[in-house]
RODO-2510 file (C-alpha; in nm, 4 decimals, decimal comma):
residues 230
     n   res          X          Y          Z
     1     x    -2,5101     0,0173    -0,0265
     2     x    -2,6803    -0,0316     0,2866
     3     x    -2,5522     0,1635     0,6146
     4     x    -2,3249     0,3774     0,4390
     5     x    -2,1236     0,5988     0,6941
     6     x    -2,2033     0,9265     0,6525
     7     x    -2,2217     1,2560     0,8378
     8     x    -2,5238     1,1262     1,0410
     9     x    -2,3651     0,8332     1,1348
    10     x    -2,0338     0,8801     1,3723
    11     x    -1,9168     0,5053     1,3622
    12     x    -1,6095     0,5971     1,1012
    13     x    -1,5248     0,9232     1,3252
    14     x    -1,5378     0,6724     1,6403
    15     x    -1,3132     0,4217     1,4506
    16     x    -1,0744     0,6915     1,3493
    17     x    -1,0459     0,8130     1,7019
    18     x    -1,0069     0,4821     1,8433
    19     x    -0,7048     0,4092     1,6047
    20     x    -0,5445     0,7103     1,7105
    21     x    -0,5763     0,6454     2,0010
    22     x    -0,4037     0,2786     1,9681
    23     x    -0,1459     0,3943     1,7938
    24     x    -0,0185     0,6733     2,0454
    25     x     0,0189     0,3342     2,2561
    26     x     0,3775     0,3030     2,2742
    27     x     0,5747     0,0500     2,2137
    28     x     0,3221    -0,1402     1,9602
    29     x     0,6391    -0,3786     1,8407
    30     x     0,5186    -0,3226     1,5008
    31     x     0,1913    -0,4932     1,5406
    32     x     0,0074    -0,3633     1,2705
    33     x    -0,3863    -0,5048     1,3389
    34     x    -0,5401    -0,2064     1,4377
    35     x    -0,4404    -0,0820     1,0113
    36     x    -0,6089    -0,3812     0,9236
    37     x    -0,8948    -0,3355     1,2140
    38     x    -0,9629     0,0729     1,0818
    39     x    -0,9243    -0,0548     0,6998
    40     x    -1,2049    -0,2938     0,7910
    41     x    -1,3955    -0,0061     0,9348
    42     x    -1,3790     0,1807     0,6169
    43     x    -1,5817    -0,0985     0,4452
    44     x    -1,8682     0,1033     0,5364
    45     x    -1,7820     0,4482     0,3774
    46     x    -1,9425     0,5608     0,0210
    47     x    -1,5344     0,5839    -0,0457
    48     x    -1,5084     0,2157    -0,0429
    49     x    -1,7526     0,1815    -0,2835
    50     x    -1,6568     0,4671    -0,4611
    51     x    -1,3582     0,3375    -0,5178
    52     x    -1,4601    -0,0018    -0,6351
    53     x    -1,6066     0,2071    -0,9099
    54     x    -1,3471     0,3902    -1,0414
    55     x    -1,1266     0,0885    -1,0546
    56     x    -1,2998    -0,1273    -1,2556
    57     x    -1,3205     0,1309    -1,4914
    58     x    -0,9757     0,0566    -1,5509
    59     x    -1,0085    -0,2582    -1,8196
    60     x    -0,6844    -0,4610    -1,6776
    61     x    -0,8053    -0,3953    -1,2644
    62     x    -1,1671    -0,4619    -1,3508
    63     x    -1,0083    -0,8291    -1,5582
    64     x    -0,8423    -0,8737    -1,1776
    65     x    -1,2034    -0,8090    -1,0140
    66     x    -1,3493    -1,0891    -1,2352
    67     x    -1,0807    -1,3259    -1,2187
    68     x    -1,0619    -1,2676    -0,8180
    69     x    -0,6979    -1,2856    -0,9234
    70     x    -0,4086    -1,2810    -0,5804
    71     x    -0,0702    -1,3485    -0,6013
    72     x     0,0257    -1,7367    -0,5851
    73     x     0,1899    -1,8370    -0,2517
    74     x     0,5897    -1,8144    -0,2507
    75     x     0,9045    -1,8539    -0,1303
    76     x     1,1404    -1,6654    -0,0146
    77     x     1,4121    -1,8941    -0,0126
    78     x     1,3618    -1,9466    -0,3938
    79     x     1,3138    -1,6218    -0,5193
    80     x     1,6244    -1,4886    -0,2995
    81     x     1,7823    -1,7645    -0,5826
    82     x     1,6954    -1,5177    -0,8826
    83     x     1,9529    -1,2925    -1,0551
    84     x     2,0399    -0,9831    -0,9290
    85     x     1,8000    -0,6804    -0,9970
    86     x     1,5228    -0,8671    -1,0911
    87     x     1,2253    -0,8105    -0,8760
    88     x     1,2077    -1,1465    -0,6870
    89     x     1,5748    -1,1111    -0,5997
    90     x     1,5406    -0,7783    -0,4471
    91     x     1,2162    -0,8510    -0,2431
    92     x     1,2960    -1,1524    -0,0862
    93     x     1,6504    -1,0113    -0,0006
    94     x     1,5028    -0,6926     0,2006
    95     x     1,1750    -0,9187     0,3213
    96     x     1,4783    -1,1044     0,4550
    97     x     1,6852    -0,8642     0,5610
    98     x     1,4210    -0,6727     0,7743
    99     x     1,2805    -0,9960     0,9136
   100     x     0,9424    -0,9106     0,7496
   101     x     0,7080    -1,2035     0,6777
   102     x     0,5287    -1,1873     0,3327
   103     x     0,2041    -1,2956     0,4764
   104     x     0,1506    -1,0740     0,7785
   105     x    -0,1142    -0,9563     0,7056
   106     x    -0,4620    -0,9885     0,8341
   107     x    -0,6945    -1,2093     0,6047
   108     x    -1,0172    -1,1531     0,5040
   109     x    -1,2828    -1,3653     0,3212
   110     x    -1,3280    -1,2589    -0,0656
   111     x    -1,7085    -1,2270    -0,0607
   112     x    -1,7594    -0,8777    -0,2779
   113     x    -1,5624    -0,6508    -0,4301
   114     x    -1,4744    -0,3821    -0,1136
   115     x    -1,3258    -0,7431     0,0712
   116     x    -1,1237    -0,8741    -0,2975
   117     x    -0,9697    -0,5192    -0,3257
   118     x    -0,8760    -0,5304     0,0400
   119     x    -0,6681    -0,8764    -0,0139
   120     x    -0,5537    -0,7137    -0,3407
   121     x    -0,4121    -0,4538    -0,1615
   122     x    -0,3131    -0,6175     0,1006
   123     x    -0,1173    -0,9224    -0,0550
   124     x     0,1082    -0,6715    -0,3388
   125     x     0,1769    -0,3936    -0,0833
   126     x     0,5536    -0,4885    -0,0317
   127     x     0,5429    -0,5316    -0,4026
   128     x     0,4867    -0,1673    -0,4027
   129     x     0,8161    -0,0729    -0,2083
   130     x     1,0692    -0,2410    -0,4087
   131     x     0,9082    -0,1447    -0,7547
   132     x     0,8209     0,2334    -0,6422
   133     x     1,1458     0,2467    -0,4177
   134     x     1,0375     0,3724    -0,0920
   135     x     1,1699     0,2598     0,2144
   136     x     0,9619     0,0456     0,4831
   137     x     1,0619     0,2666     0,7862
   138     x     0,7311     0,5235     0,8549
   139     x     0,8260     0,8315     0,6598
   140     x     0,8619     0,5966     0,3543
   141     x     0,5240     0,4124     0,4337
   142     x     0,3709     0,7451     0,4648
   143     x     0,5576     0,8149     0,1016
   144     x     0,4273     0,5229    -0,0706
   145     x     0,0640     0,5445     0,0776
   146     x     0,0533     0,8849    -0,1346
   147     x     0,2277     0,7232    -0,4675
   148     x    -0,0920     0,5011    -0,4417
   149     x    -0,2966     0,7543    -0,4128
   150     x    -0,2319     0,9468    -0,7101
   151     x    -0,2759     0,6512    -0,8628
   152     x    -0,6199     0,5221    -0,7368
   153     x    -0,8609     0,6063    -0,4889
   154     x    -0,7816     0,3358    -0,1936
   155     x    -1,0018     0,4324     0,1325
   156     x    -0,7082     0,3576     0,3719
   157     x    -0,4622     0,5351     0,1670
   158     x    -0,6030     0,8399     0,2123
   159     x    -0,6471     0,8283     0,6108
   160     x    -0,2833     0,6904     0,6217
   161     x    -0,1443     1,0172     0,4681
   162     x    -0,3497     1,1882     0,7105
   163     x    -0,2884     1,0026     0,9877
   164     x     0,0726     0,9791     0,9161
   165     x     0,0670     1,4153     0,8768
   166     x    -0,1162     1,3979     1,2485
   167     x     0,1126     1,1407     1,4767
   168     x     0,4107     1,2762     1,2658
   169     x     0,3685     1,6382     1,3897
   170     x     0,2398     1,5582     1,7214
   171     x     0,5061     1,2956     1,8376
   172     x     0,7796     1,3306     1,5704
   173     x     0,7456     1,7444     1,4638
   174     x     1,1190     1,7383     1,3954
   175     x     1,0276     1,5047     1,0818
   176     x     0,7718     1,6953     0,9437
   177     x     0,9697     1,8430     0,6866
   178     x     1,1344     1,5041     0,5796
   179     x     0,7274     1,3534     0,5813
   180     x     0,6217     1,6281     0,3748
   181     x     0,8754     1,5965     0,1167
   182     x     0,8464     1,2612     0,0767
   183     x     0,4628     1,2862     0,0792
   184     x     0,5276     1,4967    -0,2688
   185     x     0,7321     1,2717    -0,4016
   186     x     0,5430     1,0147    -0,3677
   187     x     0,2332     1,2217    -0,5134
   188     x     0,4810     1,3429    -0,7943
   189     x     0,6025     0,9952    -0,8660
   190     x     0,2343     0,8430    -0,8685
   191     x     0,0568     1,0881    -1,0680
   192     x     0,3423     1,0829    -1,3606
   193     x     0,3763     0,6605    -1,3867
   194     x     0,0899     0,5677    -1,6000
   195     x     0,0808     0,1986    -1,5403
   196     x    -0,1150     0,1175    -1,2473
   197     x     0,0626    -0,0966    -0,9783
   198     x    -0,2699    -0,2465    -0,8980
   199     x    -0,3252    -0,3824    -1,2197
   200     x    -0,0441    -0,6310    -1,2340
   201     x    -0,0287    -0,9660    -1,1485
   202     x     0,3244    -0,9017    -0,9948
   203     x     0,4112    -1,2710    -0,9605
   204     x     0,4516    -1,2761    -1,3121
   205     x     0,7570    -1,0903    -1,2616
   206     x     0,9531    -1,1772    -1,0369
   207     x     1,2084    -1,2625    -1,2935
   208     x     1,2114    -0,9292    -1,4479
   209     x     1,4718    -0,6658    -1,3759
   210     x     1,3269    -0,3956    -1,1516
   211     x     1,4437    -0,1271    -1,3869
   212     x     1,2754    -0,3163    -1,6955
   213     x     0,9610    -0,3207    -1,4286
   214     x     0,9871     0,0861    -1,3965
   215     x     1,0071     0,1305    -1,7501
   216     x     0,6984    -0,0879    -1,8806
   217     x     0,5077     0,1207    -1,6128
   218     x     0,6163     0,4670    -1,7568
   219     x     0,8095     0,5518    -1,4302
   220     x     0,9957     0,8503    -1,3878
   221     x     1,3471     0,8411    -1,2041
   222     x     1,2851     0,6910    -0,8803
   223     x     1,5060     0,9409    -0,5770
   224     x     1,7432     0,7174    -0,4084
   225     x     1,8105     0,9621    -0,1585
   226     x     1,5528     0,8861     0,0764
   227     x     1,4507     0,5357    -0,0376
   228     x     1,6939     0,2542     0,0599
   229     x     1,5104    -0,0070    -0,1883
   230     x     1,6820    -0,0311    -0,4996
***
């Protein structure tokens, strides 16, 4: 791919810095856009593109790729009317609860693969709490971000754990031990569950129990203990 970040090139290093920077700028009231902004950034890595690659090896994420499949719109109202335990019921109740708006995120056009896998992402990522169990809060962010990437190589994955390991021990040492632990589990718990989160088409379940959900995936026991999401 053309103008490929690389060790030559310091725009990534720049973009990294300047997100640090942005998020050391307290209070942010949970505006998430410069994510989104240094995600964008990452477009231009070899890791993006590396990563394309080794997902579409996978026959059921490379059938997503083609299909340009992403989740049909919903509703929270309706899916809070689904039993209890299965996964609609349990998403919209804590997208609910924590005032969190399904579509917050920032939207991109789907012209290539690198900007599909961002929307992907981007659009099943609160998925990825209820079914993994980690909690929203930063420490369980941080937690899921490394589930994921045991499971696949996602650019911004891997500079959240990092990022997460740096502001963590800079403005929140006392933590560190609680990130770190959850950063293995999260590892642990991704590298054992053979069925790839990104390779569902998760609105095809929201009527089915979370625990039938975990199963069909090859999940191990998810740790209540520091994940409020059943």
């Amino acid at each position: 791919m053309n103008n490929v970040i690389n060790y030559n090139n310091d725009k990534g290093l720049l973009a990294y810095i300047q997100f640090l920077a942005a998020s050391a700028l307290k209070p942010r009231n949970g505006n998430t856009d410069p994510i989104f902004d240094f995600e964008d950034a990452l477009d231009q890595t070899e890791m993006a593109q590396l990563a394309v690659n080794e997902l579409k090896k996978i026959p059921e994420v490379n059938t997503l790729f083609q299909e340009r499949w992403l989740p049909a719109p919903l509703d929270l109202d309706e899916l809070a009317k689904l039993p209890e335990g299965t996964l609609g019921h349990i998403y919209a109740r804590e997208m609910k609860a924590r005032g969190f708006d399904p579509y917050f995120f920032k939207k991109v056009p789907v012209v290539d693969d690198i900007s599909y896998l961002k929307m992907l992402w981007r659009s099943t990522h609160d998925i990825y709490h209820v079914v993994a169990g980690f909690d929203t809060d930063a420490i369980g962010e941080i937690g899921l971000q490394a589930f994921v990437l045991a499971q696949i190589p996602i650019p911004i994955s891997v500079m959240l754990v990092s990022f997460g390991m740096v502001m963590i021990s800079l403005y929140q040492p006392t933590n560190f031990n609680d990130l770190m632990t959850e950063i293995a589990r999260g590892y642990r718990l991704g590298s054992q569950t053979p069925g790839k989160l990104i390779a569902q088409k998760w609105d095809q379940f929201w009527d089915f129990q979370v625990s039938e959900i975990r199963t069909s995936l090859g999940m191990g026991t998810v740790d209540h203990n520091l994940a409020s999401i059943p």
